[in-house]
BALOBA-1460 file (C-alpha; in Angstrom, 3 decimals):
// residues 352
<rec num="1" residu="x" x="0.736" y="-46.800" z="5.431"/>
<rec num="2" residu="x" x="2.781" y="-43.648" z="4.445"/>
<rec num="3" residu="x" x="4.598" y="-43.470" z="7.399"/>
<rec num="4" residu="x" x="1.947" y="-43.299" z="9.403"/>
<rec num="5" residu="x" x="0.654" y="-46.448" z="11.862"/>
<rec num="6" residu="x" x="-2.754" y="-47.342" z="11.770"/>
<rec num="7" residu="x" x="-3.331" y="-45.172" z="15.562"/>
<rec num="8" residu="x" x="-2.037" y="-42.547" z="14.506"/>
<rec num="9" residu="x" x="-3.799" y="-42.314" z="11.279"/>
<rec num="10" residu="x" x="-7.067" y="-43.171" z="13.051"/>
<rec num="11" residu="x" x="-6.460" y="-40.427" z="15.441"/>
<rec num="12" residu="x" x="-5.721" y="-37.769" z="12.845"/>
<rec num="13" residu="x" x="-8.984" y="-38.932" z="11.328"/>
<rec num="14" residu="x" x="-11.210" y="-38.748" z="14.321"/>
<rec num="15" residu="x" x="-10.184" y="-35.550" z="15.162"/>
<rec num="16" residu="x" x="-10.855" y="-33.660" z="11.948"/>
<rec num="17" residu="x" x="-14.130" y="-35.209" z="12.114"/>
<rec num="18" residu="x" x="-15.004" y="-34.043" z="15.162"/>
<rec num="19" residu="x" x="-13.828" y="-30.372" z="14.589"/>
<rec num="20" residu="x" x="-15.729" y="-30.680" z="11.662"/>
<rec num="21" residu="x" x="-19.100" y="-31.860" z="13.590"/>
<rec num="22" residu="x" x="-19.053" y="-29.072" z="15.499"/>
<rec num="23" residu="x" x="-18.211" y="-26.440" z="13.066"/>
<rec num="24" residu="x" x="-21.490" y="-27.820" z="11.323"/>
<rec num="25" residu="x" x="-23.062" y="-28.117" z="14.133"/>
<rec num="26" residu="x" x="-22.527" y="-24.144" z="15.072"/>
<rec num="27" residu="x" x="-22.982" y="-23.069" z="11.771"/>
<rec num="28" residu="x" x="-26.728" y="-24.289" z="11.911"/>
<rec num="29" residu="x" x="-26.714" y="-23.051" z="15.213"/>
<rec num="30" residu="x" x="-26.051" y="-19.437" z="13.800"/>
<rec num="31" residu="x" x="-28.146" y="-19.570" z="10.739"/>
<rec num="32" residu="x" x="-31.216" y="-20.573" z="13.092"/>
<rec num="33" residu="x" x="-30.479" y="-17.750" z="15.227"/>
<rec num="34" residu="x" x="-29.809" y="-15.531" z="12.852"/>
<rec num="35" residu="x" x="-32.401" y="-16.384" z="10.831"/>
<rec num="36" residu="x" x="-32.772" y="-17.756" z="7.408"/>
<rec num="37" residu="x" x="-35.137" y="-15.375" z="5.996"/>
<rec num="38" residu="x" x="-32.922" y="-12.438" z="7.610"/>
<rec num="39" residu="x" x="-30.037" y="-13.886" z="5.911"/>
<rec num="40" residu="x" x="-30.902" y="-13.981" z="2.704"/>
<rec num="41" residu="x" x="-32.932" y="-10.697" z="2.886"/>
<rec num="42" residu="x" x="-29.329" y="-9.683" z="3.054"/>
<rec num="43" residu="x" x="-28.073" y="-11.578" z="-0.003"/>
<rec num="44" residu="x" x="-31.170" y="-10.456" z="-2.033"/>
<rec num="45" residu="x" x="-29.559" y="-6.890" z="-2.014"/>
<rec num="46" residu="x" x="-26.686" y="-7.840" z="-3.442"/>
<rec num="47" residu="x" x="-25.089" y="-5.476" z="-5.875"/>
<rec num="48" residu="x" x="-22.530" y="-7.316" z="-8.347"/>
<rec num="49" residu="x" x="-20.788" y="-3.761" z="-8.932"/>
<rec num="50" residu="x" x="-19.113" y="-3.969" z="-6.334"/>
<rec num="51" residu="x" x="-17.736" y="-7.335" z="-6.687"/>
<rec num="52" residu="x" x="-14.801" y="-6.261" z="-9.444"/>
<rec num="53" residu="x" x="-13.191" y="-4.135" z="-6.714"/>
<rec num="54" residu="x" x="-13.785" y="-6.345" z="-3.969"/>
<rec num="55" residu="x" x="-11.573" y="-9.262" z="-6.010"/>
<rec num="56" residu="x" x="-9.112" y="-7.069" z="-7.101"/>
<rec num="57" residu="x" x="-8.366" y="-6.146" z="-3.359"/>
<rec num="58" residu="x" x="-8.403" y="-9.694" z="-2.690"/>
<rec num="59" residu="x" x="-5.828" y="-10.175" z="-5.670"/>
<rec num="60" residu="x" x="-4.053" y="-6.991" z="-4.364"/>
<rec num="61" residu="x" x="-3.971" y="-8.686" z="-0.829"/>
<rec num="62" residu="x" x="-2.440" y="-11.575" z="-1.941"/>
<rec num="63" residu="x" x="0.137" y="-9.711" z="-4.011"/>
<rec num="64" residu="x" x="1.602" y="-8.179" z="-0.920"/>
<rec num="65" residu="x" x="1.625" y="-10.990" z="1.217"/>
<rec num="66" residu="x" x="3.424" y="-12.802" z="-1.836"/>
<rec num="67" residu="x" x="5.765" y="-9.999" z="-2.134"/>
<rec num="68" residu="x" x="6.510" y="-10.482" z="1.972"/>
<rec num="69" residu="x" x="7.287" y="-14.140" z="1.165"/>
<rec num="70" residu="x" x="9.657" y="-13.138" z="-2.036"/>
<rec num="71" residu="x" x="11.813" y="-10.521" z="0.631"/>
<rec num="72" residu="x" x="12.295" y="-13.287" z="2.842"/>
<rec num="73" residu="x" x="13.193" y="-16.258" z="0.024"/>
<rec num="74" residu="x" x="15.882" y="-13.456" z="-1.279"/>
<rec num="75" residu="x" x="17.599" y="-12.803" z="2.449"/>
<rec num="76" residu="x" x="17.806" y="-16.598" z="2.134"/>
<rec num="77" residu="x" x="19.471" y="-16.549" z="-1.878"/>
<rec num="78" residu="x" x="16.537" y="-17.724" z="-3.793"/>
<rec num="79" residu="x" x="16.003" y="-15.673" z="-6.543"/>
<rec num="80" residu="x" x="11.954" y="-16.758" z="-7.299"/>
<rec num="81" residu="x" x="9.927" y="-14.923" z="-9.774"/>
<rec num="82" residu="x" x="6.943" y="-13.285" z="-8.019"/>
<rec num="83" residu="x" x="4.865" y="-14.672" z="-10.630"/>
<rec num="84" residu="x" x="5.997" y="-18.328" z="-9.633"/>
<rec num="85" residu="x" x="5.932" y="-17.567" z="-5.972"/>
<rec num="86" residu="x" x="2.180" y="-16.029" z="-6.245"/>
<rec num="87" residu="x" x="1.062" y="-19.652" z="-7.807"/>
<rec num="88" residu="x" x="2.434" y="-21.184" z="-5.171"/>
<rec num="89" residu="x" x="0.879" y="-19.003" z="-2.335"/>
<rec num="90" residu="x" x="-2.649" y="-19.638" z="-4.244"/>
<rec num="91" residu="x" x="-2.152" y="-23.758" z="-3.802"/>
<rec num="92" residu="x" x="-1.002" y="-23.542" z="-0.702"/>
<rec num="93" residu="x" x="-4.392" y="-21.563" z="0.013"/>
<rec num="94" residu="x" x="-6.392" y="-24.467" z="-0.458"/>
<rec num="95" residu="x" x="-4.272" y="-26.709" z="1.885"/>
<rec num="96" residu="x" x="-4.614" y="-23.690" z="5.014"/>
<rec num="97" residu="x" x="-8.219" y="-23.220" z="4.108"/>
<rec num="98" residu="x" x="-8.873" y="-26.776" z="5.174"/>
<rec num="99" residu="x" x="-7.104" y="-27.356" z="7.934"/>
<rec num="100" residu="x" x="-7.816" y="-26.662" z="11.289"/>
<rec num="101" residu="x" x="-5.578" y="-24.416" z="11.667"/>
<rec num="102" residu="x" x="-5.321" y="-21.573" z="9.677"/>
<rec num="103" residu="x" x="-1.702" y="-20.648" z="7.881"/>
<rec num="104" residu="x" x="0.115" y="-23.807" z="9.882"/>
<rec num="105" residu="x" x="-0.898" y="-26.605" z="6.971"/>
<rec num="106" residu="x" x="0.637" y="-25.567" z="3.326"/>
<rec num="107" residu="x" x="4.363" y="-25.703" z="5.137"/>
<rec num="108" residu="x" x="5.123" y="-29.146" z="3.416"/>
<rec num="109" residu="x" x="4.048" y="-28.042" z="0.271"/>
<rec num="110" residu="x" x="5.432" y="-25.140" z="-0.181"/>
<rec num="111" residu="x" x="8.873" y="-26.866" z="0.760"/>
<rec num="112" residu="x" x="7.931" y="-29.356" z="-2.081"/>
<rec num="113" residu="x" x="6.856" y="-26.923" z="-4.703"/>
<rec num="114" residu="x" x="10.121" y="-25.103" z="-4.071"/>
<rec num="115" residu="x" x="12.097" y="-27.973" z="-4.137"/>
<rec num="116" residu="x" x="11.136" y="-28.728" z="-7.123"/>
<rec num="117" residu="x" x="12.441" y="-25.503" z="-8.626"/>
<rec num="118" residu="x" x="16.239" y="-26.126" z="-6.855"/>
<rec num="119" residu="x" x="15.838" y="-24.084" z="-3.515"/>
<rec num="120" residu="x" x="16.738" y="-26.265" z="-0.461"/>
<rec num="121" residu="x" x="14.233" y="-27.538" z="1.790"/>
<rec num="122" residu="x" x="16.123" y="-25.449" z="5.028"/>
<rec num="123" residu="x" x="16.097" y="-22.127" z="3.137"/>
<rec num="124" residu="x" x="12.120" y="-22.913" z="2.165"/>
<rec num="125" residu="x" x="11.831" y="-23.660" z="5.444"/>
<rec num="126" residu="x" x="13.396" y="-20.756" z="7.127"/>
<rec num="127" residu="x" x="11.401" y="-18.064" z="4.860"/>
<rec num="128" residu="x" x="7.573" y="-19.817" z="5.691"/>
<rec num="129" residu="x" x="8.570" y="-20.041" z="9.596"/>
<rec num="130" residu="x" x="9.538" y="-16.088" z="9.745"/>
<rec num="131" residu="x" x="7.000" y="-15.768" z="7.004"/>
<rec num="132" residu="x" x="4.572" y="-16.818" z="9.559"/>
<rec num="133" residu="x" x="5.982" y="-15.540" z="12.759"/>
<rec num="134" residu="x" x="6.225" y="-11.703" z="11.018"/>
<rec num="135" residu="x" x="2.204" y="-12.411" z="9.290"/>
<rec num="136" residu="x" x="0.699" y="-12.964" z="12.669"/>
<rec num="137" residu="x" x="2.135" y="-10.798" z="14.852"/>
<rec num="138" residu="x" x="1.713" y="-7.924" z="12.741"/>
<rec num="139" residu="x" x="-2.319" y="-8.931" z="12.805"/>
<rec num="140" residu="x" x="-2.052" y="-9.222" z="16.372"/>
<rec num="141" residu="x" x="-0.200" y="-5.812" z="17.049"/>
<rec num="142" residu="x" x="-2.280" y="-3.670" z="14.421"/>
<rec num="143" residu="x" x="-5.589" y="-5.552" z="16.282"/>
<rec num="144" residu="x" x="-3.899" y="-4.949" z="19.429"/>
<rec num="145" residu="x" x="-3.405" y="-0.642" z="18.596"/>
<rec num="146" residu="x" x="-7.151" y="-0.981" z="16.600"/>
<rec num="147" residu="x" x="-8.953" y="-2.595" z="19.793"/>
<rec num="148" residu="x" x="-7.428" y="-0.104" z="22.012"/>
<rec num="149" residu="x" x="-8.217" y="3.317" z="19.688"/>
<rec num="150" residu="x" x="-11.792" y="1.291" z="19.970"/>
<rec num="151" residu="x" x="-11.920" y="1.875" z="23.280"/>
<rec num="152" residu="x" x="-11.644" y="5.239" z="23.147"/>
<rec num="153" residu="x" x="-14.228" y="6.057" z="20.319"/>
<rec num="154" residu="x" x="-17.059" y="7.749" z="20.936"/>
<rec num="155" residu="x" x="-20.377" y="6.173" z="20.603"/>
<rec num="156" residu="x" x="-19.067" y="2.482" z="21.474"/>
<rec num="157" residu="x" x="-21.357" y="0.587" z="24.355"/>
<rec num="158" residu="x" x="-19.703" y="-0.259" z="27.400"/>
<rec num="159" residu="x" x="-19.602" y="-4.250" z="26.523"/>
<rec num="160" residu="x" x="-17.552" y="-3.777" z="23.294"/>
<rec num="161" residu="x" x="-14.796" y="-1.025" z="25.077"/>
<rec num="162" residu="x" x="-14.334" y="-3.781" z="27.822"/>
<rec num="163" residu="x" x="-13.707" y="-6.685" z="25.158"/>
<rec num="164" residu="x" x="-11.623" y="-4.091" z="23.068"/>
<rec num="165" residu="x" x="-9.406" y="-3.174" z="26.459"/>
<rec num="166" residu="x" x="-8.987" y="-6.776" z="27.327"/>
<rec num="167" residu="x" x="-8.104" y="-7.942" z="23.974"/>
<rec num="168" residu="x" x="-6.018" y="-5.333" z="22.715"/>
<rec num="169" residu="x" x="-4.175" y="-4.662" z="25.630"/>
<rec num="170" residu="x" x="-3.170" y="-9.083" z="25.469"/>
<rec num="171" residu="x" x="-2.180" y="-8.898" z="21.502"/>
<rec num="172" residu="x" x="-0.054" y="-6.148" z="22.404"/>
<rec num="173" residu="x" x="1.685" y="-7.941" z="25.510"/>
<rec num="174" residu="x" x="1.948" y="-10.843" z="23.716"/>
<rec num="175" residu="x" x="3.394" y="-9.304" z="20.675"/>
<rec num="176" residu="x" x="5.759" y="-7.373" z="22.787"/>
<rec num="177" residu="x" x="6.845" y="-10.554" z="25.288"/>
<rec num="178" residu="x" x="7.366" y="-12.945" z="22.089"/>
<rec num="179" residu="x" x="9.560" y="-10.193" z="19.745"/>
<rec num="180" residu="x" x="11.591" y="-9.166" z="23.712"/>
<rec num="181" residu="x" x="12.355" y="-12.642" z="24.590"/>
<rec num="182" residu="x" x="13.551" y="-13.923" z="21.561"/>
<rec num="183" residu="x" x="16.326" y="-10.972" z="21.515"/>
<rec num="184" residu="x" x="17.402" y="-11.900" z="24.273"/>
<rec num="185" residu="x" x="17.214" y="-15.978" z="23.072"/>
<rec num="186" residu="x" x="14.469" y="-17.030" z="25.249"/>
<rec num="187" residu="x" x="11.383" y="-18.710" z="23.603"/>
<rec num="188" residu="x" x="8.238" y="-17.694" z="25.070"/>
<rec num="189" residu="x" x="6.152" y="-20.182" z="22.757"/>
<rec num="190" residu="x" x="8.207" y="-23.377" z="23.566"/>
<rec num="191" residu="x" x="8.762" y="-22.312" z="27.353"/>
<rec num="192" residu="x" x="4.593" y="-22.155" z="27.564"/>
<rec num="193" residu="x" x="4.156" y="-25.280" z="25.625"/>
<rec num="194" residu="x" x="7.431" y="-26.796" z="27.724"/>
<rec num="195" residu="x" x="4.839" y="-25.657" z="30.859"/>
<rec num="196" residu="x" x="1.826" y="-26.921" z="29.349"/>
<rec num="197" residu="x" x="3.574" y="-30.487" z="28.768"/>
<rec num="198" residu="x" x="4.777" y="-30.479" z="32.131"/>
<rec num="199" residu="x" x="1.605" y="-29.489" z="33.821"/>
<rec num="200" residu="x" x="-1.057" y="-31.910" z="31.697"/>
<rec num="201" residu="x" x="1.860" y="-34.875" z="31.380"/>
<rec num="202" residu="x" x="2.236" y="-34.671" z="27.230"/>
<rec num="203" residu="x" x="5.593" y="-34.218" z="28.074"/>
<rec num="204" residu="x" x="6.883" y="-37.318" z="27.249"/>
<rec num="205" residu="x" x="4.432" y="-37.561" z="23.647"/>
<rec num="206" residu="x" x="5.957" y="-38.149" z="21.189"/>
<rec num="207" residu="x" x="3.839" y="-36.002" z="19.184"/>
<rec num="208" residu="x" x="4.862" y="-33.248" z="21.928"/>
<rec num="209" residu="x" x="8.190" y="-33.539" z="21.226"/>
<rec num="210" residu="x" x="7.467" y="-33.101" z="17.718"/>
<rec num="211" residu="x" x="5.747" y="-30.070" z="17.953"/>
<rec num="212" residu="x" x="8.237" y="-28.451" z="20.406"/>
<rec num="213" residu="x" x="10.913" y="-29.061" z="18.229"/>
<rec num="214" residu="x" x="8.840" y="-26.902" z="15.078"/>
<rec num="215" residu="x" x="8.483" y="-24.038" z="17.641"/>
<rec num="216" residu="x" x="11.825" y="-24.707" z="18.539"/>
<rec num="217" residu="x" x="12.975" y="-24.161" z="15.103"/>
<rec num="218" residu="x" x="10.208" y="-21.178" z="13.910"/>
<rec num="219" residu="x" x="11.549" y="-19.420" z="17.012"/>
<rec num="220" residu="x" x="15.547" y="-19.996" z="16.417"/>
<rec num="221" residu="x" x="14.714" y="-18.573" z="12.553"/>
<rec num="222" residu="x" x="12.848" y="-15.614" z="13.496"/>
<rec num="223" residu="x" x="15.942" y="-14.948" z="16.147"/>
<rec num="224" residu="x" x="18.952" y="-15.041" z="13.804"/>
<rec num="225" residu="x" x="16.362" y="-13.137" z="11.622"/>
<rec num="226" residu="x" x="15.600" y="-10.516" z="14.276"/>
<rec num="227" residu="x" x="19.911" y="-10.119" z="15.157"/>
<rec num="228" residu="x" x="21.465" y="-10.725" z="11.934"/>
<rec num="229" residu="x" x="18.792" y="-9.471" z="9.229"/>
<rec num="230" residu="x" x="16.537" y="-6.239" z="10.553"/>
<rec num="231" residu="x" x="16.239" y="-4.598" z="7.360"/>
<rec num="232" residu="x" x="15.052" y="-7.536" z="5.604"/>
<rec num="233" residu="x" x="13.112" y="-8.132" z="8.731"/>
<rec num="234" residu="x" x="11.431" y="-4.665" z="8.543"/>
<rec num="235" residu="x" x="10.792" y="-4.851" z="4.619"/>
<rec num="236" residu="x" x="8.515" y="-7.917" z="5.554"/>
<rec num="237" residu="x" x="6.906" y="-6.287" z="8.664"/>
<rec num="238" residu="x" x="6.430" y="-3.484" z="5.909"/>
<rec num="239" residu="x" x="4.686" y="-5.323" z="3.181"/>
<rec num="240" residu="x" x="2.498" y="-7.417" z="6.322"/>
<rec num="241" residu="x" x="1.854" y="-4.302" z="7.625"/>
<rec num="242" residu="x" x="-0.331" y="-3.979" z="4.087"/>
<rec num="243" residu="x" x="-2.578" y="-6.651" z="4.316"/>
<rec num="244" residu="x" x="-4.377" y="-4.405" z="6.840"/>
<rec num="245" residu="x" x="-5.639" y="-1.213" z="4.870"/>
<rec num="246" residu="x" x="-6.119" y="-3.901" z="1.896"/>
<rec num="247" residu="x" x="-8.371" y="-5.859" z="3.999"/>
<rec num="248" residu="x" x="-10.537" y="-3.043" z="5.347"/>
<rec num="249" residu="x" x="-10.991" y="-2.068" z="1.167"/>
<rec num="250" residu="x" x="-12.146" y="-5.793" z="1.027"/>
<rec num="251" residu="x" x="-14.550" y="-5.953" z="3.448"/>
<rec num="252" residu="x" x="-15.907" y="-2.303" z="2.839"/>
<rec num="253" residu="x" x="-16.671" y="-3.693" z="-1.131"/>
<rec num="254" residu="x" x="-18.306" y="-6.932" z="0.514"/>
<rec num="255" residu="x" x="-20.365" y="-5.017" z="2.622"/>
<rec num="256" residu="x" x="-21.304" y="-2.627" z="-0.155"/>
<rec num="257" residu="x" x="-22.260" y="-5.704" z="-2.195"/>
<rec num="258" residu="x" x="-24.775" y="-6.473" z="0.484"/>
<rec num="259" residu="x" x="-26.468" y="-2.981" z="1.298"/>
<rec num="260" residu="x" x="-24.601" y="-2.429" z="4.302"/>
<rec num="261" residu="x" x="-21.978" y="0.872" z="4.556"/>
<rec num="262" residu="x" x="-20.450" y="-0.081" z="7.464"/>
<rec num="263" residu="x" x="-17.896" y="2.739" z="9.349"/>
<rec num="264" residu="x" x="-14.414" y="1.872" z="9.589"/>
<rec num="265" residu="x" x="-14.832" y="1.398" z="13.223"/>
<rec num="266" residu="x" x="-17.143" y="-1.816" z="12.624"/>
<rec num="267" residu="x" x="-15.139" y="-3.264" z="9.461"/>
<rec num="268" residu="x" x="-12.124" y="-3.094" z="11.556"/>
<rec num="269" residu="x" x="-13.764" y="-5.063" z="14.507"/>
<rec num="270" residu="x" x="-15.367" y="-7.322" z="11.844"/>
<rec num="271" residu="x" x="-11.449" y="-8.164" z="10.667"/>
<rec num="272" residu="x" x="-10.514" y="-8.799" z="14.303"/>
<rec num="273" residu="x" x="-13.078" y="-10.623" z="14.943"/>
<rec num="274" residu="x" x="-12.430" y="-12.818" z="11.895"/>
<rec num="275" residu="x" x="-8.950" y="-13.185" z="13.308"/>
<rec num="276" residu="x" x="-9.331" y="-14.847" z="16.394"/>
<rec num="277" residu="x" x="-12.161" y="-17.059" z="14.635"/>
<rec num="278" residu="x" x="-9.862" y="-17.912" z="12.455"/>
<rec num="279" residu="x" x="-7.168" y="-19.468" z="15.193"/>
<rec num="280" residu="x" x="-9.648" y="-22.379" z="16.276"/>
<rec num="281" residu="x" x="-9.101" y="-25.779" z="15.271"/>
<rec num="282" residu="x" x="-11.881" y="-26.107" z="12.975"/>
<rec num="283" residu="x" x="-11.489" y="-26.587" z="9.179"/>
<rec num="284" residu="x" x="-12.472" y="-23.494" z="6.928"/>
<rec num="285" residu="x" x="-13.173" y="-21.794" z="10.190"/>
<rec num="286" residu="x" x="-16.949" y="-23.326" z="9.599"/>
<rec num="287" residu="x" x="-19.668" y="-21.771" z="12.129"/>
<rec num="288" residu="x" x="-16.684" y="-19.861" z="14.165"/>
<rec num="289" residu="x" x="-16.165" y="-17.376" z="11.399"/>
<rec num="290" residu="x" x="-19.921" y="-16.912" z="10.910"/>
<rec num="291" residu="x" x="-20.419" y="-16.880" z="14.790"/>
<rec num="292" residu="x" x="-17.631" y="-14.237" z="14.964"/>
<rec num="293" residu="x" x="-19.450" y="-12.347" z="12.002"/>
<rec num="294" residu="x" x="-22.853" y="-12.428" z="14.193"/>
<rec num="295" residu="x" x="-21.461" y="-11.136" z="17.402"/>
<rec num="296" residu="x" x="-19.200" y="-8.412" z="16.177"/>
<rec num="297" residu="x" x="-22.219" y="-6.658" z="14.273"/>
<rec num="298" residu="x" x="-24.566" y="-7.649" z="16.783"/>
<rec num="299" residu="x" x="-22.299" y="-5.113" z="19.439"/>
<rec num="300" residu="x" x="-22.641" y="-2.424" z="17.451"/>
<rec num="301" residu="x" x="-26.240" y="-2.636" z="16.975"/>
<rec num="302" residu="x" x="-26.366" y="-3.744" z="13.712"/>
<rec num="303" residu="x" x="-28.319" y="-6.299" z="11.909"/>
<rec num="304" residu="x" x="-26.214" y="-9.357" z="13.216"/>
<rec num="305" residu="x" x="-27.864" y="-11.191" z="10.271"/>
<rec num="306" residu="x" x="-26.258" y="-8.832" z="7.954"/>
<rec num="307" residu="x" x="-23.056" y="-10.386" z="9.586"/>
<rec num="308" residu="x" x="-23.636" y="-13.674" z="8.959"/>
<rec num="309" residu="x" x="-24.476" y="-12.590" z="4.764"/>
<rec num="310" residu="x" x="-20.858" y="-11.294" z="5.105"/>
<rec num="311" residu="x" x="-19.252" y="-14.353" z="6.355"/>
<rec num="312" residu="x" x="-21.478" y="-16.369" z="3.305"/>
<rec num="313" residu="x" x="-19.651" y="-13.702" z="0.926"/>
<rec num="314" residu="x" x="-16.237" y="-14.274" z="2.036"/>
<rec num="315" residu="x" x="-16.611" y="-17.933" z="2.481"/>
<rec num="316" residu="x" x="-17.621" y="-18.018" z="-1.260"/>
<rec num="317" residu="x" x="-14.760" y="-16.407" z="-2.315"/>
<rec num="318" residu="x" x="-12.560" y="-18.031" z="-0.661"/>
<rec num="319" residu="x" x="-14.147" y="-21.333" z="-2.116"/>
<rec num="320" residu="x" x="-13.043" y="-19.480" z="-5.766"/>
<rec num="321" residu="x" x="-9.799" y="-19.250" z="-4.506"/>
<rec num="322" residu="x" x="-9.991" y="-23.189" z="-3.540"/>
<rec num="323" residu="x" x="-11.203" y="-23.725" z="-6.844"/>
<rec num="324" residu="x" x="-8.484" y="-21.508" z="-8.287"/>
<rec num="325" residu="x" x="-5.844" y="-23.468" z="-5.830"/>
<rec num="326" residu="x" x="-6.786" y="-26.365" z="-7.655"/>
<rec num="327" residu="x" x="-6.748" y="-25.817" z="-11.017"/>
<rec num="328" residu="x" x="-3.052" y="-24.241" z="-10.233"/>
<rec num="329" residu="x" x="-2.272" y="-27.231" z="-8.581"/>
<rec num="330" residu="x" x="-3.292" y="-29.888" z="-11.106"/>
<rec num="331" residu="x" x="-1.137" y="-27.989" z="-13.526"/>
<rec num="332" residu="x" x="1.802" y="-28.109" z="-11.263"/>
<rec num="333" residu="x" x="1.239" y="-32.304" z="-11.993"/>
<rec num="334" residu="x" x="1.671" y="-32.607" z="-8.219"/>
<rec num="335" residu="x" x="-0.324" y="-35.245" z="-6.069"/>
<rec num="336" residu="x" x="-1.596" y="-34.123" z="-2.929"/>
<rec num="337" residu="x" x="-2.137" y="-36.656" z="-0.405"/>
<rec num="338" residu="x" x="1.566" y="-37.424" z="-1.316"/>
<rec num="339" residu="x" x="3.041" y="-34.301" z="-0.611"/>
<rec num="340" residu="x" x="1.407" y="-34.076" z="2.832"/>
<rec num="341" residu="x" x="2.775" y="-37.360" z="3.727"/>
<rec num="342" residu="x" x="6.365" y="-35.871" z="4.820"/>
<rec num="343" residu="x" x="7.479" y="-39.425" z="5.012"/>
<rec num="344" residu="x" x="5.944" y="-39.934" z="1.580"/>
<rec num="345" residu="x" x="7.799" y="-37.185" z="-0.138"/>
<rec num="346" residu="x" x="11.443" y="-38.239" z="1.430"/>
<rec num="347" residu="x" x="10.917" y="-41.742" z="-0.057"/>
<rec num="348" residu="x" x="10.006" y="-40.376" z="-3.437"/>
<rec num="349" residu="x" x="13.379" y="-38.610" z="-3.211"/>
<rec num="350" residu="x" x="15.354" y="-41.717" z="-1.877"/>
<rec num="351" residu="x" x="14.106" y="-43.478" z="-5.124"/>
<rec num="352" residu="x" x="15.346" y="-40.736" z="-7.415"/>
């Protein structure tokens, strides 16, 4: 069965649909709460003048991040066109999008896509695990410094400086403990996991060991990349660094589309809050991200509805870019289901 036993494939299965029943099930939990009639009150306003700026600093935003990508393929000797590179980053968006968790699915194929074009599976490898280790912490530290300066702004209720303190204050410590320990060639994500499996008894899981032996790996990359590499280290933090600014243009043009001119200080909550949303195990981030939407404008006394309209804007273009993904992907003459079966892809080279 692909490498996979029946259990195991059953499992996989079961769990998806579950995380999928209850992002449903929260997302029509939201919209009732929110309100229906609110919502699209909010979507009736809708201004398509702003939507040509809003893509491009979606396209621009996906530029940079390709560009981040590039750096890192280059430290490694693979000389990719940015053009090539920025196809693949838009079919690997479709694989991420549905997964449960976000940026950790499109690994496989990614290493396929490239492997297709000559570059070794390690050096693929090596580039999307400090790829991915430079993309999120940057998020967490520039959420970490923009919770904090939240804290101190004037005109913020006492419930959102306390969440702002608390969270800022852990993205920045865990930032700070991850980058510190893996100087000095200790791995805080595989020591907490090695704690975790020790403490619940997955331990001895086979699917434990699996996954320790990834963080293993994303950790020993990022190290040698950290000791060995810091300018090509600090070019990516450089270009990730970018997808911030970009993002807060984004969401200011989606906003605009819908009515709403929002203040800095509320997009950039709005981003965070999208963020952490977007870190739970449920595909496409369904009912979290609109939940996260709902609450973050709902603390700063806005129309939480008009939150929730947001959300449905970025959802649909992300579903473009899903549509886009696939279109890119059919022209690639690629299957798949295939590639995502690692076990799949190794015997398709075995045969060759």
């Amino acid at each position: 069965m692909n490498g996979l036993t029946a259990r195991a494939l059953t499992a996989k299965i079961t769990a998806y649909a579950v995380s999928v029943f209850v992002g449903v099930a929260l997302f029509a939990a939201i919209i009732r709460i929110a309100g229906l009639e609110n919502i699209l009150g909010s979507v009736r306003k809708f201004s398509p003048i702003y939507a040509v700026p809003f893509l491009l600093a979606t396209l621009a935003h996906f530029v940079a991040a390709t560009y981040r990508w590039k750096v890192l393929l280059a430290s490694e000797g693979a000389k990719i066109s940015i053009w090539t590179l920025l196809k693949h980053k838009l079919i690997v968006f479709s694989v991420n999008y549905f997964t449960p968790a976000a940026r950790l699915g499109g690994e496989p194929l990614k290493i396929f896509l490239l492997k297709r074009r000559g570059v070794k599976s390690s050096k693929t490898l090596a580039s999307v695990v400090v790829d991915n280790f430079v993309g999120m912490g940057i998020d967490a530290l520039v959420a970490g410094f923009a919770l904090l300066a939240l804290f101190f702004a004037a005109g913020v209720g006492r419930q959102v400086r306390e969440l702002s303190f608390l969270l800022g204050v852990t993205s920045l410590a865990a930032v700070g403990g991850s980058y510190l320990l893996l100087i000095k060639r200790k791995g805080i994500f595989s020591n907490l996991m090695l704690l975790a499996g020790k403490a619940t008894g997955l331990k001895k899981k086979k699917a434990f060991a699996l996954v320790f032996r990834r963080i293993r790996t994303a950790e020993k990359y990022t190290r040698t990349m950290l000791i060995k590499k810091p300018k090509v280290l600090l070019k990516s933090v450089l270009f990730a660094a970018m997808s911030w600014p970009l993002t807060i243009v984004q969401y200011k043009f989606a906003l605009l589309m819908l009515g709403v001119d929002a203040s800095i200080v509320q997009i950039v909550f709005s981003i965070v809050a999208l963020s952490f949303t977007s870190m739970l195990p449920v595909p496409a981030a369904l009912g979290v991200q609109e939940a996260g939407q709902f609450s973050a404008f709902k603390m700063f006394s806005a129309n939480p509805h008009a939150g929730v309209a947001l959300s449905l804007v970025l959802r649909a273009k992300d579903l473009l870019l899903v549509l886009l993904s696939f279109i890119l992907l059919s022209r690639e003459g690629v299957n798949l289901f295939r590639i995502l079966d690692k076990r799949g892809i190794e015997s398709r080279r075995k045969r060759k």
